[in-house]
C-alpha positions, 0 to 999 in steps of 0.5 A: 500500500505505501509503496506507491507513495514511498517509492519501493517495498524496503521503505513501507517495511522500514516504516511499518517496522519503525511504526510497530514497535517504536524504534529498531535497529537494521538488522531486526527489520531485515530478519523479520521481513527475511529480506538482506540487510544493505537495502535496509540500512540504505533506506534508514540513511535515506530517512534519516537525511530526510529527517523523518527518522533519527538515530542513536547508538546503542552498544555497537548497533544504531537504533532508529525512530520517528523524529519528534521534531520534524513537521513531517513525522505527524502526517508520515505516521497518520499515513502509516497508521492507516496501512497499518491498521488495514493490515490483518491482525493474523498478518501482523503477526506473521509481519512482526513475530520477533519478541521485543520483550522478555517472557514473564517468569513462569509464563508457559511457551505456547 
């Protein structure tokens, strides 16, 4: 759906990503869509020097988000929202299956 408007499929999952979980790093994008990492990280660059995203590092890994100060983040995440939530929740699943949190002590594995 956003691909149309954002010019390729690697910058609607980035976005999607980002949007799920609040931030991310490169490689968590490129595992959970099982796509290679280098268009992923050319993508976040190019968001970046947009200023829709910022980065920090954390550890050896850079972690990216929406940019609170940009005028561009409201209307890109209102627009993402509405791809988002047009998206089946069994489909997000599937999307999204890496565990971002760690399990309750004694919470069975289902």
């Amino acid at each position: 759906m956003l691909e149309g408007i954002f010019g390729n499929k690697t910058a609607e999952k980035v976005l999607l990503h980002i949007f799920h979980y609040g931030e991310s790093h490169a490689s968590a994008i490129a595992k959970d869509f099982e796509t290679a990492l280098n268009p992923i990280i050319q993508q976040l660059n190019r968001f970046e020097l947009a200023g829709v995203l910022v980065s920090k590092e954390m550890g050896r890994s850079r972690i990216y988000s929406f940019n609170p100060k940009s005028p561009l983040q409201k209307p890109v995440k209102d627009l993402i929202e509405i791809a988002y939530e047009s998206i089946s929740i069994s489909e997000r699943q599937k999307m999204f299956k890496t565990r971002r949190r760690p399990r309750r002590k004694g919470k069975p594995v289902e």
